[in-house]
C-alpha positions as CSV (number, residue, x, y, z in Angstrom):
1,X,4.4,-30.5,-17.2
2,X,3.5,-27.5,-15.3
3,X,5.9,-27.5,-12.5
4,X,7.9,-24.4,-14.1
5,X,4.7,-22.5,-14.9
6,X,4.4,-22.7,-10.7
7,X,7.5,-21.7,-10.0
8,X,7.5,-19.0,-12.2
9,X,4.1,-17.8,-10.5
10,X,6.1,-18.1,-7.0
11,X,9.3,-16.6,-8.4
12,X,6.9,-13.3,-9.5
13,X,5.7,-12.8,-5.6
14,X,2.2,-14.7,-6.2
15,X,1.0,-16.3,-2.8
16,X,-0.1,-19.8,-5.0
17,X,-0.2,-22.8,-2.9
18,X,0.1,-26.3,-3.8
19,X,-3.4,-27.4,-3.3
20,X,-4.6,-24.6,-5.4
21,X,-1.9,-26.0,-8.0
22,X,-3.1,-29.3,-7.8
23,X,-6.8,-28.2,-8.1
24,X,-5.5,-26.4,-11.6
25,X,-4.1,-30.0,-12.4
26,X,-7.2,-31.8,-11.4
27,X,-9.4,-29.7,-13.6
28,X,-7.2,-30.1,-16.7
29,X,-7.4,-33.8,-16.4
30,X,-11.3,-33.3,-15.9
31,X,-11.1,-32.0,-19.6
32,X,-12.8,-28.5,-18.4
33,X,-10.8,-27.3,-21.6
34,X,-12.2,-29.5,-24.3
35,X,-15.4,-28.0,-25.2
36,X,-16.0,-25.2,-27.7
37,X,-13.2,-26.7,-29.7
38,X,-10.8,-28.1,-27.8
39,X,-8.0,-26.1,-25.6
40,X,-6.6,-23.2,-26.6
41,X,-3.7,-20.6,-24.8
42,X,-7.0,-17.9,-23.9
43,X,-9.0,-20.8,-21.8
44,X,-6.0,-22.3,-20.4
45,X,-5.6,-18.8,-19.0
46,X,-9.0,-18.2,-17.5
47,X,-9.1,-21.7,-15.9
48,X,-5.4,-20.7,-14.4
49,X,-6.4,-17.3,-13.0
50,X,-9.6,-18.8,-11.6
51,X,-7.6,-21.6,-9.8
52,X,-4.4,-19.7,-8.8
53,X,-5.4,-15.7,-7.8
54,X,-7.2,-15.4,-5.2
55,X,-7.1,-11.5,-4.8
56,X,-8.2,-9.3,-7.8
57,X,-4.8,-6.8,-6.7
58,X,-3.0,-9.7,-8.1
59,X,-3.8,-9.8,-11.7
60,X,-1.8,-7.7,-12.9
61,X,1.3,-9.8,-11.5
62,X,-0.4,-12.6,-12.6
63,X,-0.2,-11.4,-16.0
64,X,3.4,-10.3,-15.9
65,X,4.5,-14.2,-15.0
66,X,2.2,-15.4,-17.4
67,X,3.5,-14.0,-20.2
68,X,7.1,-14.7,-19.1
69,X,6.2,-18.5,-19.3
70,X,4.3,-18.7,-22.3
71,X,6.0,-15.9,-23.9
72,X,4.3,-14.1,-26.8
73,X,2.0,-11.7,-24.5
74,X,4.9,-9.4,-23.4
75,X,4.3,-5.6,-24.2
76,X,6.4,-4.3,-27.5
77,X,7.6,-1.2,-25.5
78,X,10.8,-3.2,-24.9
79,X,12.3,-3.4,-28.4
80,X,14.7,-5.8,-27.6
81,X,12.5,-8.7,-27.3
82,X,11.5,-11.1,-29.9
83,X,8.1,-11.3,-32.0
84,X,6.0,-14.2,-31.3
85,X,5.4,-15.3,-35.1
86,X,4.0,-18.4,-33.9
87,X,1.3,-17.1,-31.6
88,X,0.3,-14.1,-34.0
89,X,0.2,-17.1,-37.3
90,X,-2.4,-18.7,-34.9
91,X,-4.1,-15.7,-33.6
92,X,-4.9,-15.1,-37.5
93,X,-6.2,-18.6,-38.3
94,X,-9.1,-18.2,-35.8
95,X,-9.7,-15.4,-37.0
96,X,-9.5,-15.2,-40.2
97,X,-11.8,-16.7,-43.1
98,X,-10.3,-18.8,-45.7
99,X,-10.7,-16.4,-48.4
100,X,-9.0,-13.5,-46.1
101,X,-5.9,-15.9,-45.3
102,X,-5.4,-16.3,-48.6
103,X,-5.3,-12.8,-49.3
104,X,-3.0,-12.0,-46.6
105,X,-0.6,-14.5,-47.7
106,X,-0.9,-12.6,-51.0
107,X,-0.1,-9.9,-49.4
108,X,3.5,-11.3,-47.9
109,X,3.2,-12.4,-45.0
110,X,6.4,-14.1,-44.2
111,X,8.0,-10.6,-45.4
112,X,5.9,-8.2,-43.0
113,X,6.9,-10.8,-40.3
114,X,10.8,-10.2,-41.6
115,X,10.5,-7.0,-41.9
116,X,9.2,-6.1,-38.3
117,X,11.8,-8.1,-36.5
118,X,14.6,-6.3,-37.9
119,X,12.9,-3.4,-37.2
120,X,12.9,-4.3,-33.6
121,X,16.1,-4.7,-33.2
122,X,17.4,-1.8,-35.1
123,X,14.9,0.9,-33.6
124,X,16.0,2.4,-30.6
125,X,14.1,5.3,-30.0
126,X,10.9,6.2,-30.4
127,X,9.5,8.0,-34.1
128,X,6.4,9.8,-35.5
129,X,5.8,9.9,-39.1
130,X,7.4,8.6,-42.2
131,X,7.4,5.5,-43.8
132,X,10.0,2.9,-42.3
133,X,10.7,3.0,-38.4
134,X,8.0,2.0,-35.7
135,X,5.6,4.4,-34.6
136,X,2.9,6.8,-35.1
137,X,1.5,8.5,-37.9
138,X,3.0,8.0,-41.2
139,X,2.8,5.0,-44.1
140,X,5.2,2.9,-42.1
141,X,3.6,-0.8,-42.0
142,X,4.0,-0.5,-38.1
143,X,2.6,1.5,-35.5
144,X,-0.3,3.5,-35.4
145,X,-2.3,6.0,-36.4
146,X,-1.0,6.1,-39.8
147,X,-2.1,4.8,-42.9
148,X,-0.9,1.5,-44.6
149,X,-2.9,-1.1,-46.5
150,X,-0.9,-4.2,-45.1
151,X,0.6,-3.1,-41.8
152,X,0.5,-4.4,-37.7
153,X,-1.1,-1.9,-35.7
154,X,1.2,-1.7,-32.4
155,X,-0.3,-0.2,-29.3
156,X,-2.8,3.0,-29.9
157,X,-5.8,3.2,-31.9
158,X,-6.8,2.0,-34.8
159,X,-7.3,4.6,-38.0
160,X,-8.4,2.7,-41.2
161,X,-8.5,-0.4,-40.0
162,X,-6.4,-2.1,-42.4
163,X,-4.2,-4.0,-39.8
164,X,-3.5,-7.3,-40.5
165,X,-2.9,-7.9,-36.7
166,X,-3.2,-5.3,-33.9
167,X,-0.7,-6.3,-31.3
168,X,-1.5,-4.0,-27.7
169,X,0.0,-3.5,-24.7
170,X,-2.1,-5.7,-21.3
171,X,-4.9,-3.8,-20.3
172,X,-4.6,-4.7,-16.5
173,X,-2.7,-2.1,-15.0
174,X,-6.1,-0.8,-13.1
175,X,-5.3,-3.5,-10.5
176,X,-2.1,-2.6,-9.6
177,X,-2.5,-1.2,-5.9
178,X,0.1,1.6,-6.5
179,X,-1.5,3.2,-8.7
180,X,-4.5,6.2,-8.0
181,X,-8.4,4.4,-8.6
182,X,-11.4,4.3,-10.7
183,X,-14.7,4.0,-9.0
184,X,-14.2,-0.1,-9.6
185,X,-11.7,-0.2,-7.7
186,X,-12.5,1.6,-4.8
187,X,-14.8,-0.6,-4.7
188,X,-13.3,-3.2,-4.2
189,X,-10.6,-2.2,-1.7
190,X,-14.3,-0.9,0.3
191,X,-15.1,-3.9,0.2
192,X,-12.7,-5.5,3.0
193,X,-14.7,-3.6,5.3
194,X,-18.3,-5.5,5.3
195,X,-19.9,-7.0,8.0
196,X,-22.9,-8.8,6.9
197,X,-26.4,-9.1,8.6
198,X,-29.9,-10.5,7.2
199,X,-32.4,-7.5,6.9
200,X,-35.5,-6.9,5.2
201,X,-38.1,-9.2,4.3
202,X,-37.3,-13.0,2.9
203,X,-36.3,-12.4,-0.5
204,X,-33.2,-14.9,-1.1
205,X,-33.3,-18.6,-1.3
206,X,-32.0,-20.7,1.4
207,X,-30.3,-23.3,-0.9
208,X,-29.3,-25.7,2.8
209,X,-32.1,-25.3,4.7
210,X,-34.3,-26.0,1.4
211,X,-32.1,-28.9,0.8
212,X,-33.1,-30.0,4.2
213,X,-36.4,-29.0,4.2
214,X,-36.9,-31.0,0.7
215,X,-35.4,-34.3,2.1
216,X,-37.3,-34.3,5.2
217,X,-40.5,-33.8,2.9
218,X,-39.8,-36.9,1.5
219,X,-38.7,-35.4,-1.6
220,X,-41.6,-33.1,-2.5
221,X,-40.0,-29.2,-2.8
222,X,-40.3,-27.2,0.2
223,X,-38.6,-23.9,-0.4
224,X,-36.9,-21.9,2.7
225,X,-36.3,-18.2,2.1
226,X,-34.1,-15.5,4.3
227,X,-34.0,-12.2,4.0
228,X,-31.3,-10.7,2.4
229,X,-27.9,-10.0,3.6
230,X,-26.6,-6.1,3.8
231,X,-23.7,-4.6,5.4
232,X,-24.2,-3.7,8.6
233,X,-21.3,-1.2,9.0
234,X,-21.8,2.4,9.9
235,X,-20.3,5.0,8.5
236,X,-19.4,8.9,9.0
237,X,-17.7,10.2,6.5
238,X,-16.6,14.1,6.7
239,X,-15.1,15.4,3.5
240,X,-12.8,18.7,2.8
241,X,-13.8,20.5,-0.3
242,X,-13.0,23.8,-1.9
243,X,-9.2,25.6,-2.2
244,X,-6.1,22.9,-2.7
245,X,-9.0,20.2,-2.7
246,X,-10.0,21.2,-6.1
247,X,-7.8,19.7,-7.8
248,X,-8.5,15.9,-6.6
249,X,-12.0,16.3,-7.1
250,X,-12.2,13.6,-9.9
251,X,-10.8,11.1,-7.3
252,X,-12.5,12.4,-4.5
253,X,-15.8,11.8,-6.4
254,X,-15.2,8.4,-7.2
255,X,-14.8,7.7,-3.7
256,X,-18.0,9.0,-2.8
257,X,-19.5,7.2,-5.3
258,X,-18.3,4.0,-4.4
259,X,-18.8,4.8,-0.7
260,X,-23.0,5.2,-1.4
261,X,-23.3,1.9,-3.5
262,X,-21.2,0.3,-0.7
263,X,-22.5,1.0,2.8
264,X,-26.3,1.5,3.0
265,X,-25.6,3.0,6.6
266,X,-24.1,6.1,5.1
267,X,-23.9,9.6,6.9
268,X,-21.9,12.4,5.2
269,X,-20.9,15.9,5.6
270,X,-18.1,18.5,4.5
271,X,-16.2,20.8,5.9
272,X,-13.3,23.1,4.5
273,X,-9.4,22.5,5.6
274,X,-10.2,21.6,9.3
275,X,-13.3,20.6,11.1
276,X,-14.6,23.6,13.4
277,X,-17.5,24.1,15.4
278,X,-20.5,23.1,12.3
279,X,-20.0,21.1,8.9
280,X,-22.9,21.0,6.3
281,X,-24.9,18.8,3.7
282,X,-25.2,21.4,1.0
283,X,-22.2,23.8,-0.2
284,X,-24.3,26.4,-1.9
285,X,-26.1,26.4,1.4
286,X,-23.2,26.2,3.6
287,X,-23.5,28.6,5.8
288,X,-27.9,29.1,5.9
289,X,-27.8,25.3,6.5
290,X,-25.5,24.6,9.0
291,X,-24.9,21.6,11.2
292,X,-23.3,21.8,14.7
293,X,-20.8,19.4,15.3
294,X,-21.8,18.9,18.6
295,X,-24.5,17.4,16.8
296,X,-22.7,14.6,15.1
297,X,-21.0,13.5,18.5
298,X,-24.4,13.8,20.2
299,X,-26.8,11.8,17.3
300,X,-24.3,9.0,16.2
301,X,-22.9,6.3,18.1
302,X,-19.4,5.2,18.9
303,X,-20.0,2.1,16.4
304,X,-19.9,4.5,13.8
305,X,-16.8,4.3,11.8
306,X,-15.5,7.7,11.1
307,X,-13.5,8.7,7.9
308,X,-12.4,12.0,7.4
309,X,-10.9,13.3,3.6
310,X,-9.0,15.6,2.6
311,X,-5.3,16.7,1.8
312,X,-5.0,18.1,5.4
313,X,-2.6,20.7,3.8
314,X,-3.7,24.4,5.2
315,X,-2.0,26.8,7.5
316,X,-0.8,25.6,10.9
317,X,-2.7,28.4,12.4
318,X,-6.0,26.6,11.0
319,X,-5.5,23.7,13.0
320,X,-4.2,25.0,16.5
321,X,-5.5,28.6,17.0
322,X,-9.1,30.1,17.6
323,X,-9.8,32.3,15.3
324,X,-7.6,30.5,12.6
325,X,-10.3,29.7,10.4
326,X,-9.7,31.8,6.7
327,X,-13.6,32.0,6.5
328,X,-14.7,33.1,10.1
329,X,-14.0,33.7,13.5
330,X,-13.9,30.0,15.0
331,X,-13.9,30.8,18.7
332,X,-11.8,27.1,19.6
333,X,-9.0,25.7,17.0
334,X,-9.4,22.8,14.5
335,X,-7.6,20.7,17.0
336,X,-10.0,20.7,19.8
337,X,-12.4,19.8,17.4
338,X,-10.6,16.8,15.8
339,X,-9.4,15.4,19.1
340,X,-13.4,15.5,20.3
341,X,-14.6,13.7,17.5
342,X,-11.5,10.8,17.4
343,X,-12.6,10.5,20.7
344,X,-16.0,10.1,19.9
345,X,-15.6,7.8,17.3
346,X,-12.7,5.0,18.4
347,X,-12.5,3.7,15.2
348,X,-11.3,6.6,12.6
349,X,-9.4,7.8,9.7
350,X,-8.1,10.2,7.4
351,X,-7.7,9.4,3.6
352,X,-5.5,11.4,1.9
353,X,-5.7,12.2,-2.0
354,X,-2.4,14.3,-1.5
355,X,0.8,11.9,-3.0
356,X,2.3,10.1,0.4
357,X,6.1,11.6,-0.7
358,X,5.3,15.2,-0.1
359,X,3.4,14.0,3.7
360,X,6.7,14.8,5.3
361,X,7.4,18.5,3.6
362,X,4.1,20.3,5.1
363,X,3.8,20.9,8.5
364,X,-0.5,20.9,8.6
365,X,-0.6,16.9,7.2
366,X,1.9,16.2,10.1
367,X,0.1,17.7,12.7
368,X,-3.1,16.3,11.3
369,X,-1.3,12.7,11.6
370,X,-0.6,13.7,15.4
371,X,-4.3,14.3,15.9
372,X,-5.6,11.3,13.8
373,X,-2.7,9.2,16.2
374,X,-1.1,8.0,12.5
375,X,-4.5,6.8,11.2
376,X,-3.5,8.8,7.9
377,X,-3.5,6.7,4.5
378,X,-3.2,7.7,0.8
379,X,-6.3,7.3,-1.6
380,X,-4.4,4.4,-3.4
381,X,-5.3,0.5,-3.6
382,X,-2.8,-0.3,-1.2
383,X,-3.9,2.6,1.1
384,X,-7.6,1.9,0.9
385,X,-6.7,-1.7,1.8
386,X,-4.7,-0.7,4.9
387,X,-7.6,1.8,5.9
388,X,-10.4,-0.7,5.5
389,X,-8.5,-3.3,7.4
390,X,-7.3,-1.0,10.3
391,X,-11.6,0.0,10.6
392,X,-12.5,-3.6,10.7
393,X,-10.7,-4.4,13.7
């Protein structure tokens, strides 16, 4: 019966295998859907997501081929599709008490149905205000953000809450691994770089070896703990602030944050366009609290991994001549430094908040790539991945 539905997942670009297809099958006929009142289109969907995706980057595609099978989950932006009348009638008898059905079929529902599908088809453009076409503001019975005492709220927020459906737009674009990141997210693409190792004192059940333990015992509990596992990974990160940098802040910051709840082995400094001859802990302090480079190269060890960020976009001079620096005197250029520290640290890179299509316009990011031997990836999903994978070899 489903044999389309995985096609359709394969036709949208969604590595699902047959075993994992089979394993959906197996657990419908085990009847994993029949409690809590019996299957329904939302459970049907978690079971399928569970069994198919194996990658959170996919749900968003997941989604998208969903919702061409089954229809009735696309988003109204595109007016040219049709209303799923059928979905939204059962939608409303879940949700709805008897008493409230009956006043909404007072209220004409077969009419507001009518109504909005010609609508759909006539609109094409979008429209604020009045009273008849689809959008915001306004007593029109559709859209948003107007006022109507029988309408469908489409898209945006609610205002008086007098909707007799809200019908939205999929709220999973966050995994799409073109897009810029949320502290979640970064997360997770962090994630691919983990190697784990048991430290600390025994605070997590061994579920095998107390299995074995128990059975041995003849049967009498005998609990085996291990210590926990952390990630074992080291990391130096050097970060660019002030100037151009200001204005990725936000993202820079989620990074950072991510980075601390994700790698307990965490060293990390900043520096200002290029790296010179100190960097420091502390910008108010930047320059009574100063740390020699020399320093880092001489205290950490080459299984350090070693991230620089920043939008590497400065004057030329910056990187390749003494003195270059636009807040002192620097007696050897940016690049020495760079080249001392990538040699230092074998496995490096440089994440970029700057957008990857103006890389090839500004001289500085190129010679930056030439010094970080085209280690140089955006601060994107996709980018984050490719980083974290590239570290972990």
């Amino acid at each position: 019966m489903l044999i389309q539905f995985f096609y359709t997942l394969r036709a949208a670009k969604l590595p699902v295998s047959v075993k994992e297809y089979l394993g959906l099958l197996e657990a419908l006929k085990a009847g994993v859907l029949d409690d809590d009142g019996g299957p329904t289109l939302d459970k049907f969907y978690v079971l399928a997501r569970a069994c198919l995706v194996k990658d959170e980057a996919l749900f968003d595609k997941f989604d998208r081929a969903f919702g061409a099978y089954f229809k009735g989950v696309e988003m109204v932006t595109d007016l040219a599709r049709a209303l799923p009348e059928d979905w939204l009638r059962k939608q409303l008898e879940l949700e709805l008490t008897p008493e409230q059905r009956a006043q909404l079929e007072a209220l004409g529902w077969d009419e507001l149905m009518d109504t909005l599908k010609k609508r759909l088809e006539e609109q094409k453009e979008r429209h604020e205000g009045g009273n008849r076409w689809i959008g915001t503001g306004g007593t029109s019975p559709f859209g948003h953000g107007g006022a109507n005492p029988r309408g469908v709220r489409i898209g945006g927020p609610g205002g008086q809450r007098s909707a007799v459906k809200v019908w939205e737009q999929r709220a999973y674009r966050d995994y799409d691994d073109a897009v810029e990141l949320g502290t979640r997210n970064i997360k997770v693409a962090l994630r691919r770089l983990r190697r784990f190792a048991r430290e600390g004192s025994e605070l997590e059940l061994d579920l095998e070896h107390t299995i074995q333990a128990t059975a041995a015992n003849a049967g009498l509990l005998d609990i085996k703990m291990v210590p926990e596992r952390h990630n074992k990974v080291k990391l130096l990160l050097l970060m660019d602030v002030g100037g151009t940098m200001d204005e990725h802040v936000h993202r820079v910051e989620e990074l950072f944050s991510a980075v601390k709840s994700e790698f307990k082995h965490l060293e990390f400094f900043y520096f200002h366009n290029c790296v010179y001859d100190f960097v420091w802990k502390n910008n108010r302090r930047r320059f009574a609290e100063k740390t020699p480079t020399w320093d880092l190269i001489h205290k950490y060890n080459k299984d350090y991994k070693l991230i620089f960020v920043g939008d590497a976009t400065m004057s030329p001079y910056e990187i390749l001549q003494a003195g270059g620096s636009v807040e002192y005197n620097n007696e050897e250029p940016g690049a020495e430094w760079l080249q001392r520290l990538t040699h230092a640290f074998p496995s490096h890179a440089w994440i970029n908040p700057e957008p990857q299509g103006v890389w090839q316009y500004r001289q500085s990011i190129a010679l930056i790539q030439q010094l970080m031997h085209q280690r140089m990836f955006p601060l994107s999903l996709s980018g984050l991945e490719a980083a974290m994978r590239m570290l972990s070899k």
